[in-house]
Backbone atoms as SQL, in Angstrom:
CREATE TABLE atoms (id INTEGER PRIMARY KEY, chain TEXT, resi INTEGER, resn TEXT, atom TEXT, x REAL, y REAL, z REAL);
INSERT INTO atoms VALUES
  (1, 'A', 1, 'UNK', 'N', 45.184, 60.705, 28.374),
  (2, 'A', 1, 'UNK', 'CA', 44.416, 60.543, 27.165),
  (3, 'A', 1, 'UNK', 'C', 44.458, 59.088, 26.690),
  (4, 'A', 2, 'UNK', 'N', 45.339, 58.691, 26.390),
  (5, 'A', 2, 'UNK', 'CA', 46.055, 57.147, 26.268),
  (6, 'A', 2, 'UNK', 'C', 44.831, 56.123, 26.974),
  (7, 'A', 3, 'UNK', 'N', 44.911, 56.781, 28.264),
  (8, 'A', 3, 'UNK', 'CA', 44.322, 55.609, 29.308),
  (9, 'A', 3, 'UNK', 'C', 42.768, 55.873, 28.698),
  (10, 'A', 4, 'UNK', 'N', 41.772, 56.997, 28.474),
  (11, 'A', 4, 'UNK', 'CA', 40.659, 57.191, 28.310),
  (12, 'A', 4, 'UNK', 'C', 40.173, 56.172, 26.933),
  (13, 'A', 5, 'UNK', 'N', 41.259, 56.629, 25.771),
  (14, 'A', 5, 'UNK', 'CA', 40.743, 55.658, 24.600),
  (15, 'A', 5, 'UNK', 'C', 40.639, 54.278, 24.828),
  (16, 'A', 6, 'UNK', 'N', 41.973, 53.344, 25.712),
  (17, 'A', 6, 'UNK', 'CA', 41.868, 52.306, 26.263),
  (18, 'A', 6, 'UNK', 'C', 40.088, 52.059, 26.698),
  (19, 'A', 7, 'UNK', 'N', 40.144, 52.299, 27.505),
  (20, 'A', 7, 'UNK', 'CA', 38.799, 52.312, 28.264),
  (21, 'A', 7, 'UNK', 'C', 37.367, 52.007, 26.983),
  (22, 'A', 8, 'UNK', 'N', 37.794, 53.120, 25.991),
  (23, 'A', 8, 'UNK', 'CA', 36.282, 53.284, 25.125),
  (24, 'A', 8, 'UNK', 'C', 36.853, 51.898, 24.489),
  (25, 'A', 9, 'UNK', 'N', 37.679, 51.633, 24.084),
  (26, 'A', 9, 'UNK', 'CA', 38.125, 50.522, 23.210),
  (27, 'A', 9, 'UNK', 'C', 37.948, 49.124, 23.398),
  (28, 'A', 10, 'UNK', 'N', 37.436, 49.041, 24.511),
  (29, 'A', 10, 'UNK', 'CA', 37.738, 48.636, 25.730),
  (30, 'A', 10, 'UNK', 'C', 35.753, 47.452, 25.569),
  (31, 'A', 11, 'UNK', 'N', 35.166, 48.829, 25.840),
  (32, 'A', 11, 'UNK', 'CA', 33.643, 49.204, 25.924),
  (33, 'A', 11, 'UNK', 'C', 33.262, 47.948, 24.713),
  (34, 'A', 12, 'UNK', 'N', 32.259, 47.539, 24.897),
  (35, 'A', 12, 'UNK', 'CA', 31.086, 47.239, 23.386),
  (36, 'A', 12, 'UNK', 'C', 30.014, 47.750, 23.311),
  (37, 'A', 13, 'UNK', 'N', 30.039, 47.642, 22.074),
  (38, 'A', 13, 'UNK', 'CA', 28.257, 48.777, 22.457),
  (39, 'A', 13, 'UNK', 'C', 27.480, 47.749, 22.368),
  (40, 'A', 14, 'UNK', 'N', 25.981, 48.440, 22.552),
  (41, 'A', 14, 'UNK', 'CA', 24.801, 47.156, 23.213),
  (42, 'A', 14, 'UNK', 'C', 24.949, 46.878, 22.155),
  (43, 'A', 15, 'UNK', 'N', 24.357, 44.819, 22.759),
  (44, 'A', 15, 'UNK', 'CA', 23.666, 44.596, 21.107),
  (45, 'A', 15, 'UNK', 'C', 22.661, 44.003, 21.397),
  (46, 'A', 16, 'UNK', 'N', 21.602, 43.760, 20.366),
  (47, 'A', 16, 'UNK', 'CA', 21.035, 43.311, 20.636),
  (48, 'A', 16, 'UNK', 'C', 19.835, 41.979, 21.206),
  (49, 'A', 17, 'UNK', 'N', 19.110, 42.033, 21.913),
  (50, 'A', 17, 'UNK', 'CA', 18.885, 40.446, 22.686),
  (51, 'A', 17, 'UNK', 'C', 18.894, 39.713, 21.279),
  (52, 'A', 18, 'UNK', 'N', 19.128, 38.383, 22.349),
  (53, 'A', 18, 'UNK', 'CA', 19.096, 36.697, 20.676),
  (54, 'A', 18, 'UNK', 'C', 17.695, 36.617, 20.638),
  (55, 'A', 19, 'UNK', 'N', 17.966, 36.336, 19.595),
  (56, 'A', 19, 'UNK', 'CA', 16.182, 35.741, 18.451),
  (57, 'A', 19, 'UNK', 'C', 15.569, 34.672, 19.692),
  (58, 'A', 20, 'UNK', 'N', 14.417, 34.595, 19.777),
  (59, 'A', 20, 'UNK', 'CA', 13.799, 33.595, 20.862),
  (60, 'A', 20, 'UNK', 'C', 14.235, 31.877, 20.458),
  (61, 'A', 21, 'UNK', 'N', 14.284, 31.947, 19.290),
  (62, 'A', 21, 'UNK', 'CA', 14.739, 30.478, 18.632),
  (63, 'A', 21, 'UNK', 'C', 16.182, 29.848, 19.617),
  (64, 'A', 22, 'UNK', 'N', 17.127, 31.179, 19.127),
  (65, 'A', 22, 'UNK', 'CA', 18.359, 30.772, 19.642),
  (66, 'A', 22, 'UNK', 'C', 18.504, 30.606, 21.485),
  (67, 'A', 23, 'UNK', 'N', 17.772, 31.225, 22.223),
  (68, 'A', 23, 'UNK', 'CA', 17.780, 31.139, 23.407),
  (69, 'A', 23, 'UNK', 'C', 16.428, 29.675, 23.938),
  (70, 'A', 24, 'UNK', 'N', 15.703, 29.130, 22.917),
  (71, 'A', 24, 'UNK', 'CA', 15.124, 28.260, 23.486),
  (72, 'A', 24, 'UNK', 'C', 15.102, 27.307, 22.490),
  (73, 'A', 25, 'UNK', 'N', 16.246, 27.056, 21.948),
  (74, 'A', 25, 'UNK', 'CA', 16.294, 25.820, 20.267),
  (75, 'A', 25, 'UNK', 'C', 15.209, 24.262, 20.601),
  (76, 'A', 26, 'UNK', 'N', 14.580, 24.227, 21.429),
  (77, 'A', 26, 'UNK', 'CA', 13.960, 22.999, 21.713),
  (78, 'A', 26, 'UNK', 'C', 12.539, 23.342, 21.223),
  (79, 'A', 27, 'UNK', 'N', 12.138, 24.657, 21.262),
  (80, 'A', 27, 'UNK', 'CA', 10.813, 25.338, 20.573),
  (81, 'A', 27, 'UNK', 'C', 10.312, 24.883, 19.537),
  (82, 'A', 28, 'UNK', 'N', 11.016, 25.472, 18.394),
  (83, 'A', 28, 'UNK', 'CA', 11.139, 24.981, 17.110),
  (84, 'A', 28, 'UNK', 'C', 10.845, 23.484, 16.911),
  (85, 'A', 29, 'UNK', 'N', 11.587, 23.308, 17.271),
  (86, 'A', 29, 'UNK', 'CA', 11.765, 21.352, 17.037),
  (87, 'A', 29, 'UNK', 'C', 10.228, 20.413, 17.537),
  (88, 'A', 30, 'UNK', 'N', 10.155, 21.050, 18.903),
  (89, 'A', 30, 'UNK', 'CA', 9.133, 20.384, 18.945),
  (90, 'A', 30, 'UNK', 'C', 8.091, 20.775, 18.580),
  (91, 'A', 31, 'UNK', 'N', 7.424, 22.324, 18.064),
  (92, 'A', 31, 'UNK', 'CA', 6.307, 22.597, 17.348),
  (93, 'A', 31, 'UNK', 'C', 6.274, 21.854, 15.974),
  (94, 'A', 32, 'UNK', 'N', 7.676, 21.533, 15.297),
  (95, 'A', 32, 'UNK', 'CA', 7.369, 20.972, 13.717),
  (96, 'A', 32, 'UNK', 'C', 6.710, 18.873, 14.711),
  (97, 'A', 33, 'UNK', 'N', 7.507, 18.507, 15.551),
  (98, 'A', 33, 'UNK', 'CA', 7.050, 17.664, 16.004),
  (99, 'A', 33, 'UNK', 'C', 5.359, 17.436, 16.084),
  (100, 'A', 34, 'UNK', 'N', 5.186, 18.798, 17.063),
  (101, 'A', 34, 'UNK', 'CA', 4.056, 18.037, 17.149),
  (102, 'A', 34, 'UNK', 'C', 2.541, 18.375, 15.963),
  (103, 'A', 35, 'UNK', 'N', 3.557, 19.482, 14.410),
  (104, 'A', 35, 'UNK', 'CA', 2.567, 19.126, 13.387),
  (105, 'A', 35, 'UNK', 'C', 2.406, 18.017, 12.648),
  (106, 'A', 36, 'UNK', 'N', 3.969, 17.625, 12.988),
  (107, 'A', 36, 'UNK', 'CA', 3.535, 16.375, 11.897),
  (108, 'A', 36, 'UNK', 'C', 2.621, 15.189, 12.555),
  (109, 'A', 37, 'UNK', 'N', 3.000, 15.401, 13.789),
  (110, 'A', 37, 'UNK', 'CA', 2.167, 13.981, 15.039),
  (111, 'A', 37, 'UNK', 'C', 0.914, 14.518, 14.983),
  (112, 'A', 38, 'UNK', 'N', 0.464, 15.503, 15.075),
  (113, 'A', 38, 'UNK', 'CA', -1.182, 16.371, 14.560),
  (114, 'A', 38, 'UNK', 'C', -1.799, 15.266, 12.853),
  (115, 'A', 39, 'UNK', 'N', -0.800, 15.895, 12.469),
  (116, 'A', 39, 'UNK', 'CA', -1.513, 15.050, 10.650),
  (117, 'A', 39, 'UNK', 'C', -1.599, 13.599, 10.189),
  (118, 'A', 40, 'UNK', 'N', -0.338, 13.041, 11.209),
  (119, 'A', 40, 'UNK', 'CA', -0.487, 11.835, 11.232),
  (120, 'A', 40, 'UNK', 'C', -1.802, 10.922, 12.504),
  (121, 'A', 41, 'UNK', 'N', -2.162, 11.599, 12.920),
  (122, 'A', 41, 'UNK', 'CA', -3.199, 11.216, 13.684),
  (123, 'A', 41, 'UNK', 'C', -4.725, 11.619, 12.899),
  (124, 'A', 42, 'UNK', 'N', -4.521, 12.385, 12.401),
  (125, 'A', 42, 'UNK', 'CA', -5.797, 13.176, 11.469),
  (126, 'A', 42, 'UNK', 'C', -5.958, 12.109, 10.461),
  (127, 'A', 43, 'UNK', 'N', -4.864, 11.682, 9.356),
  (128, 'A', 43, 'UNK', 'CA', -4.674, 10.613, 8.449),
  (129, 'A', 43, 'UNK', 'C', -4.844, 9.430, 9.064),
  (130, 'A', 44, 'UNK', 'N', -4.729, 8.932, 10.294),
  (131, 'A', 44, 'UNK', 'CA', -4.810, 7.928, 10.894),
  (132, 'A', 44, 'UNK', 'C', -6.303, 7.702, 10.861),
  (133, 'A', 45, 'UNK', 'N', -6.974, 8.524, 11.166),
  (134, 'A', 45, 'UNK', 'CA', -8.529, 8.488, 11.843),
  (135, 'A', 45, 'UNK', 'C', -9.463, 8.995, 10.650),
  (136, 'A', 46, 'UNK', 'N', -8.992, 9.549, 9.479),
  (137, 'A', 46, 'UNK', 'CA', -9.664, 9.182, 8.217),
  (138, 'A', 46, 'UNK', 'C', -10.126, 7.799, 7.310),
  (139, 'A', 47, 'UNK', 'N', -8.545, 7.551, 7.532),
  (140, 'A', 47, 'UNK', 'CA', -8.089, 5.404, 7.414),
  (141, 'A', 47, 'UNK', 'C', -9.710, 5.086, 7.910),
  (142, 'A', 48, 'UNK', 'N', -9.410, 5.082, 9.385),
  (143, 'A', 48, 'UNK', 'CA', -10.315, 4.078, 10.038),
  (144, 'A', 48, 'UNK', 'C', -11.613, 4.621, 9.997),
  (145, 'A', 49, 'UNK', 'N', -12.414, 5.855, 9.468),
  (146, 'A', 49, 'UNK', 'CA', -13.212, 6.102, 9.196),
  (147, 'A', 49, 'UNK', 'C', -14.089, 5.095, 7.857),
  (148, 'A', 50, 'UNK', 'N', -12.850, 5.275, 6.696),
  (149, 'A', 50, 'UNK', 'CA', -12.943, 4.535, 5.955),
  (150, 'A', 50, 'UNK', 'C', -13.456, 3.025, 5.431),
  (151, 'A', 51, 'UNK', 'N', -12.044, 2.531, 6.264),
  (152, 'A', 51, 'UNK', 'CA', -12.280, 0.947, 6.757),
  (153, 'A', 51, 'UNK', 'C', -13.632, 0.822, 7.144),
  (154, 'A', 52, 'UNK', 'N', -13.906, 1.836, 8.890),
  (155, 'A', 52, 'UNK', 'CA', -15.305, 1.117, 9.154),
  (156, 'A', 52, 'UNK', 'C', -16.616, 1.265, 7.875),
  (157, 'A', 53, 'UNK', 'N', -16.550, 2.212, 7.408),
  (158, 'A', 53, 'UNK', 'CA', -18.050, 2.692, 6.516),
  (159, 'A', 53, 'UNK', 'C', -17.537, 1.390, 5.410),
  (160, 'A', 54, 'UNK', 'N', -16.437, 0.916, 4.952),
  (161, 'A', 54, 'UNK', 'CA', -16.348, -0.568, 3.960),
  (162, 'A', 54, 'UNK', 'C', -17.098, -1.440, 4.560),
  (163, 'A', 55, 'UNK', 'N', -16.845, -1.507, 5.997),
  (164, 'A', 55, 'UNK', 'CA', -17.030, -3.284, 6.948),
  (165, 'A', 55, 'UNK', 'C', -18.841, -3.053, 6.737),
  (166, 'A', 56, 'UNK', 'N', -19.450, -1.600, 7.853),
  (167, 'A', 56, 'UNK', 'CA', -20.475, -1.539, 7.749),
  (168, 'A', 56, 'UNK', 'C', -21.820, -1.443, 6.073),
  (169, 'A', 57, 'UNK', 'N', -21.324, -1.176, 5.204),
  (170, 'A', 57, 'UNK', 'CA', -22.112, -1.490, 3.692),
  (171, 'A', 57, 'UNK', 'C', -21.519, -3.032, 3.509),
  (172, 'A', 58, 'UNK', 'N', -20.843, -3.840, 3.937),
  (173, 'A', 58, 'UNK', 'CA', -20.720, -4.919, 2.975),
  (174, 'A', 58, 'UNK', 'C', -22.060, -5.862, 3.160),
  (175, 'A', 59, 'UNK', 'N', -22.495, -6.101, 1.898),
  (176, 'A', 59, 'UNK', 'CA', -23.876, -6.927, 1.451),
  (177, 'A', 59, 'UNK', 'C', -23.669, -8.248, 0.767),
  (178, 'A', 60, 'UNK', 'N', -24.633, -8.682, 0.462),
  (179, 'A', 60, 'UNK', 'CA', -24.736, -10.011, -0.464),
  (180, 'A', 60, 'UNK', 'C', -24.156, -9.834, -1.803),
  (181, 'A', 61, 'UNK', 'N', -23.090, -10.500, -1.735),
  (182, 'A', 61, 'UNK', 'CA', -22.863, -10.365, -3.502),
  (183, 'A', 61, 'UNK', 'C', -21.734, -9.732, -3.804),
  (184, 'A', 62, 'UNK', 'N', -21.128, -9.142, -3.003),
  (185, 'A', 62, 'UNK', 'CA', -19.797, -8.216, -2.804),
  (186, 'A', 62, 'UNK', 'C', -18.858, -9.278, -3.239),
  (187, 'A', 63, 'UNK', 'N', -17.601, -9.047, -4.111),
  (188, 'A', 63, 'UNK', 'CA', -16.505, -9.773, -4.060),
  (189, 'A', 63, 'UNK', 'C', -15.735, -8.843, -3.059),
  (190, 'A', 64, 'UNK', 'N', -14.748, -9.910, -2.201),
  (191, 'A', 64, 'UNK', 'CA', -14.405, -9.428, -0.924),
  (192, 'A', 64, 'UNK', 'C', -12.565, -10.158, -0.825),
  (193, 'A', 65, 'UNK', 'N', -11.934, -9.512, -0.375),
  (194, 'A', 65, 'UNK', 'CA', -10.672, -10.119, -0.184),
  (195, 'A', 65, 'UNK', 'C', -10.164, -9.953, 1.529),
  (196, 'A', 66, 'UNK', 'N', -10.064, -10.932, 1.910),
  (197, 'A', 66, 'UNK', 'CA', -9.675, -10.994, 3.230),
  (198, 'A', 66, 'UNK', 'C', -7.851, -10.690, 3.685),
  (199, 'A', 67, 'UNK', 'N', -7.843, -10.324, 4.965),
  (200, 'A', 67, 'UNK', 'CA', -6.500, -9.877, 5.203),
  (201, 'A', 67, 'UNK', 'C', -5.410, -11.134, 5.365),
  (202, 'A', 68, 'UNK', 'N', -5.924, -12.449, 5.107),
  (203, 'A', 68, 'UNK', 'CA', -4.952, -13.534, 4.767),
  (204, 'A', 68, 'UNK', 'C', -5.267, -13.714, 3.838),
  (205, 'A', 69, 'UNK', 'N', -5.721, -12.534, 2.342),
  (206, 'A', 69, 'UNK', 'CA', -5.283, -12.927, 1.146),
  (207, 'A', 69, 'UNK', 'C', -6.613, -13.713, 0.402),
  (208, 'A', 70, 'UNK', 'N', -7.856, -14.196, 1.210),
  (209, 'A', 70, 'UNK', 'CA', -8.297, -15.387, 0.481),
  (210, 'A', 70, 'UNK', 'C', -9.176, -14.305, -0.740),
  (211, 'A', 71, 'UNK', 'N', -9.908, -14.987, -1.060),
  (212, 'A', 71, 'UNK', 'CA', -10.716, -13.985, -2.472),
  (213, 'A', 71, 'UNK', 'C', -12.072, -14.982, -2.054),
  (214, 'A', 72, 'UNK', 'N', -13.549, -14.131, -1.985),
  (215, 'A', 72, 'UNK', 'CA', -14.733, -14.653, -1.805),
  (216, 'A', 72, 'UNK', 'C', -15.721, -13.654, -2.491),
  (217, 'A', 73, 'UNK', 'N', -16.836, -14.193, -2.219),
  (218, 'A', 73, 'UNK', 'CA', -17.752, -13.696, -2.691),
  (219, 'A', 73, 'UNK', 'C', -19.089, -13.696, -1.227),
  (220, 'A', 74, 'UNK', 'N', -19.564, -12.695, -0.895),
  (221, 'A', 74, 'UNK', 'CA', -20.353, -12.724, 0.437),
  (222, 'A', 74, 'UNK', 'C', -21.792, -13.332, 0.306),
  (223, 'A', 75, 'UNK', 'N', -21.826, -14.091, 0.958),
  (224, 'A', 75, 'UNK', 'CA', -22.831, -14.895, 1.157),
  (225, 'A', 75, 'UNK', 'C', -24.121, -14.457, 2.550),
  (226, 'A', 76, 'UNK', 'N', -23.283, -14.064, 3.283),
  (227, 'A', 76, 'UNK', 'CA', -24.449, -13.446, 4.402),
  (228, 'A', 76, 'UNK', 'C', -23.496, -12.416, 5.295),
  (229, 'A', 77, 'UNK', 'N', -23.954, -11.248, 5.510),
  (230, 'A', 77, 'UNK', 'CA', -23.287, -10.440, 6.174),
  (231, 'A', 77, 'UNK', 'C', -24.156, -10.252, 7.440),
  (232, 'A', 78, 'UNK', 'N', -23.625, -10.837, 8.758),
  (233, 'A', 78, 'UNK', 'CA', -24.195, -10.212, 10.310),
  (234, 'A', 78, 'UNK', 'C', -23.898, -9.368, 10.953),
  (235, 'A', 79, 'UNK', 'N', -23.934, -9.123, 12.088),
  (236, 'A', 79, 'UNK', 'CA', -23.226, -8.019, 12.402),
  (237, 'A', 79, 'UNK', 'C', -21.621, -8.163, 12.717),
  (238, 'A', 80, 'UNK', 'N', -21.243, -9.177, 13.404),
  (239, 'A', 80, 'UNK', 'CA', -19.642, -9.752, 13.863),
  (240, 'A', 80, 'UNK', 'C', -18.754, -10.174, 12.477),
  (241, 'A', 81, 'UNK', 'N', -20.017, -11.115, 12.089),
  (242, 'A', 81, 'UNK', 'CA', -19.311, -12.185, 10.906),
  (243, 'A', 81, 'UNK', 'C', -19.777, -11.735, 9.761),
  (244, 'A', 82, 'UNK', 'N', -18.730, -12.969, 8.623),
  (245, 'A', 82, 'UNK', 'CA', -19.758, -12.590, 7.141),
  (246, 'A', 82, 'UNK', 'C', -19.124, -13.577, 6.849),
  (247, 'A', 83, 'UNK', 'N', -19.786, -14.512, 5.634),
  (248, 'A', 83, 'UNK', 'CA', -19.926, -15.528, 5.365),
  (249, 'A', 83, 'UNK', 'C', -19.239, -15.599, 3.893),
  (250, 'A', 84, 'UNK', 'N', -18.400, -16.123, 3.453),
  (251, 'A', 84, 'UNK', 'CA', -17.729, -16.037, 1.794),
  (252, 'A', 84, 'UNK', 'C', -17.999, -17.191, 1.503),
  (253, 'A', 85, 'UNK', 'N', -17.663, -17.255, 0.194),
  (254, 'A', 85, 'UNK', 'CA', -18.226, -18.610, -0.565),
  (255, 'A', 85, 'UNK', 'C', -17.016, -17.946, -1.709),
  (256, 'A', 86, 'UNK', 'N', -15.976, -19.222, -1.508),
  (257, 'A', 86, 'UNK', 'CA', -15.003, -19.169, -1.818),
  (258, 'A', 86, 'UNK', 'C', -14.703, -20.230, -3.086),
  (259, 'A', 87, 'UNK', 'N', -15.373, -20.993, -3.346),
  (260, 'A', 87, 'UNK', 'CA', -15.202, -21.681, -4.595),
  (261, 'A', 87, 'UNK', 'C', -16.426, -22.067, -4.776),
  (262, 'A', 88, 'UNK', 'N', -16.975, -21.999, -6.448),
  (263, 'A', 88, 'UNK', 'CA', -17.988, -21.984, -6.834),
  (264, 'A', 88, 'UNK', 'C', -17.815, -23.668, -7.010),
  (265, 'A', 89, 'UNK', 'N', -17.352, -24.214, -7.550),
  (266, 'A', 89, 'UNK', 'CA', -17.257, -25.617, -8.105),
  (267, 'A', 89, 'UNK', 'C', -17.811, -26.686, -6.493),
  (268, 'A', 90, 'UNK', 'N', -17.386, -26.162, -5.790),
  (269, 'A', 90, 'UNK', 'CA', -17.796, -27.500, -4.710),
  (270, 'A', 90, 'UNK', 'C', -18.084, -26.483, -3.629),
  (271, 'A', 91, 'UNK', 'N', -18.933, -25.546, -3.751),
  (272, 'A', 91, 'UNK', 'CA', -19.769, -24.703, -2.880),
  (273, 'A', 91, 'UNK', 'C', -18.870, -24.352, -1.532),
  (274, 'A', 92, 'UNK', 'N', -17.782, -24.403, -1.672),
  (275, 'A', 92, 'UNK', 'CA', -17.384, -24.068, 0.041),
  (276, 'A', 92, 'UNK', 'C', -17.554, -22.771, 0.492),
  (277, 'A', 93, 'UNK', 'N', -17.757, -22.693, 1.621),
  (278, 'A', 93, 'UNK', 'CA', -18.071, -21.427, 2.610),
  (279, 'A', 93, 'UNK', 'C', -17.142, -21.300, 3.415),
  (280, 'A', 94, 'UNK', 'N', -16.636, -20.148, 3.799),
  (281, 'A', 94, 'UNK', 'CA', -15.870, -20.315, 5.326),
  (282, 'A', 94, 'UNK', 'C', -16.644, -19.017, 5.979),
  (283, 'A', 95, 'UNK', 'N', -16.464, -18.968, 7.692),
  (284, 'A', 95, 'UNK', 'CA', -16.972, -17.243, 8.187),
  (285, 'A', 95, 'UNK', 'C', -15.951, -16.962, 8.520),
  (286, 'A', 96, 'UNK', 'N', -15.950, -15.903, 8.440),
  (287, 'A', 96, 'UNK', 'CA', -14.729, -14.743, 8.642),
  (288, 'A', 96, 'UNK', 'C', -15.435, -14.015, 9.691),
  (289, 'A', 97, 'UNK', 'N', -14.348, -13.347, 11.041),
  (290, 'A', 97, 'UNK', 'CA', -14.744, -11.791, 11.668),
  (291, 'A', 97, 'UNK', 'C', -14.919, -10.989, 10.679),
  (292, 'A', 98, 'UNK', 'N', -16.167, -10.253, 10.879),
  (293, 'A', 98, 'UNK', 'CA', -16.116, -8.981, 9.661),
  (294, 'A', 98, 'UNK', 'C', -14.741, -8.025, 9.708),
  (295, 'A', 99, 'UNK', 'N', -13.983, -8.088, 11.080),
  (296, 'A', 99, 'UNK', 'CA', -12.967, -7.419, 10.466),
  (297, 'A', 99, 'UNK', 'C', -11.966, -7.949, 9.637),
  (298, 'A', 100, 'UNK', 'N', -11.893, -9.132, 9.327),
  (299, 'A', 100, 'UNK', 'CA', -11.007, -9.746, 8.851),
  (300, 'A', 100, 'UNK', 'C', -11.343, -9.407, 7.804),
  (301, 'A', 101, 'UNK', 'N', -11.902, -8.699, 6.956),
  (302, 'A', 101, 'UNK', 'CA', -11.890, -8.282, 5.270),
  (303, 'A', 101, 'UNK', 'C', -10.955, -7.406, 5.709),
  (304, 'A', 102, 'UNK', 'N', -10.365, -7.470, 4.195),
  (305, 'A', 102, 'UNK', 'CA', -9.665, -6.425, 3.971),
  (306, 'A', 102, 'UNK', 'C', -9.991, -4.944, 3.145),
  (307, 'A', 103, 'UNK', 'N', -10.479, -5.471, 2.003),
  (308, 'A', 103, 'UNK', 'CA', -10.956, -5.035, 1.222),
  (309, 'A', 103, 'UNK', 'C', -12.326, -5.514, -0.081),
  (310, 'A', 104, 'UNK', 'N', -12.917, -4.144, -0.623),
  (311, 'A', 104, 'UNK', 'CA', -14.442, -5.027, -1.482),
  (312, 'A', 104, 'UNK', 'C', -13.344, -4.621, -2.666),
  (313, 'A', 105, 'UNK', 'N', -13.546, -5.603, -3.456),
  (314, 'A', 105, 'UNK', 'CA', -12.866, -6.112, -5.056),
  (315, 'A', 105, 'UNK', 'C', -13.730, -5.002, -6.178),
  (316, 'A', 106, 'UNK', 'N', -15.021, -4.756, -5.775),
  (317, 'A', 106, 'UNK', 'CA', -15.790, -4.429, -6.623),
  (318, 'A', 106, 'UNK', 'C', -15.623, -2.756, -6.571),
  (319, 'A', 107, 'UNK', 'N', -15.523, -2.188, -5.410),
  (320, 'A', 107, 'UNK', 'CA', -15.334, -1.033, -5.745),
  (321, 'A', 107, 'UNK', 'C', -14.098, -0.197, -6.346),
  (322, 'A', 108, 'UNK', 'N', -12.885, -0.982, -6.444),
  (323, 'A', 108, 'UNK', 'CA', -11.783, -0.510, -7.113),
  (324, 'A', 108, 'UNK', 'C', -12.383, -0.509, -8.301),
  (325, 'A', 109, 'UNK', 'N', -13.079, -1.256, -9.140),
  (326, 'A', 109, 'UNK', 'CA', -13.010, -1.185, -10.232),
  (327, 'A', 109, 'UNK', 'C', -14.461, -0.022, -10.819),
  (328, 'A', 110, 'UNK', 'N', -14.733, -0.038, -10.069),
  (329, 'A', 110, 'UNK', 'CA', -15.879, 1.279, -10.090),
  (330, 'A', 110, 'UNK', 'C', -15.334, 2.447, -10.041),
  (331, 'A', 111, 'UNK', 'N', -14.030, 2.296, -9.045),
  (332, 'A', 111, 'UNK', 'CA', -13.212, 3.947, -8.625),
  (333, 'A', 111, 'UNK', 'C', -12.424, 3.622, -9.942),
  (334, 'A', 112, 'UNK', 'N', -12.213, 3.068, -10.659),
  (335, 'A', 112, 'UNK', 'CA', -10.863, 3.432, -11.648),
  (336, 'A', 112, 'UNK', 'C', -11.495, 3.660, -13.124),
  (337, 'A', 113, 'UNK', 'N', -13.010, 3.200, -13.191),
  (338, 'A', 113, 'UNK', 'CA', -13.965, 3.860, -14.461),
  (339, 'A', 113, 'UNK', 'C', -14.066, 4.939, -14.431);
């Protein structure tokens, strides 16, 4: 008798299989990976949606700030270049790559009315 309880005591009862997480922990991790690399590419390509529809409307007359900072006012917009006129007092001009704007001056202050 002795020896039989041994035995059951002995025994485990089933249990049951591990959660899929715990048998493949690399799952998890990389699905949150690759949502956030999903949204940050989505946000990425809104940006540059953006940017381009700024570059493509910029016209005559726009105050314009370039990505070294300068402050102009557009004088001729082509397709590559655009032309600022950067001090009124002694007429200077410089051309800029159109990508080199950074930003139009005029529409912040339209978005914040």
């Amino acid at each position: 008798m002795q020896y039989v309880l041994t035995i059951l005591a002995q025994t485990t009862a089933p249990t049951e299989p591990a959660p899929f997480w715990v048998k493949y922990p690399m799952v998890p991790l990389l699905a949150v990976l690759l949502l956030l690399w999903f949204f940050m590419i989505r946000s990425k390509k809104g940006q540059d949606r953006k940017r381009q529809e700024m570059l493509n409307n910029l016209k005559k007359g726009d105050r314009v700030q370039t990505i070294g900072g300068i402050l102009g006012t557009v004088v001729e917009a082509r397709e590559t270049e655009v032309l600022l006129k950067v001090d009124e007092t002694s007429n200077t001009k410089i051309r800029f790559a159109r990508s080199a704007i950074h930003r139009v001056l005029g529409e912040e202050k339209s978005a914040a009315k």
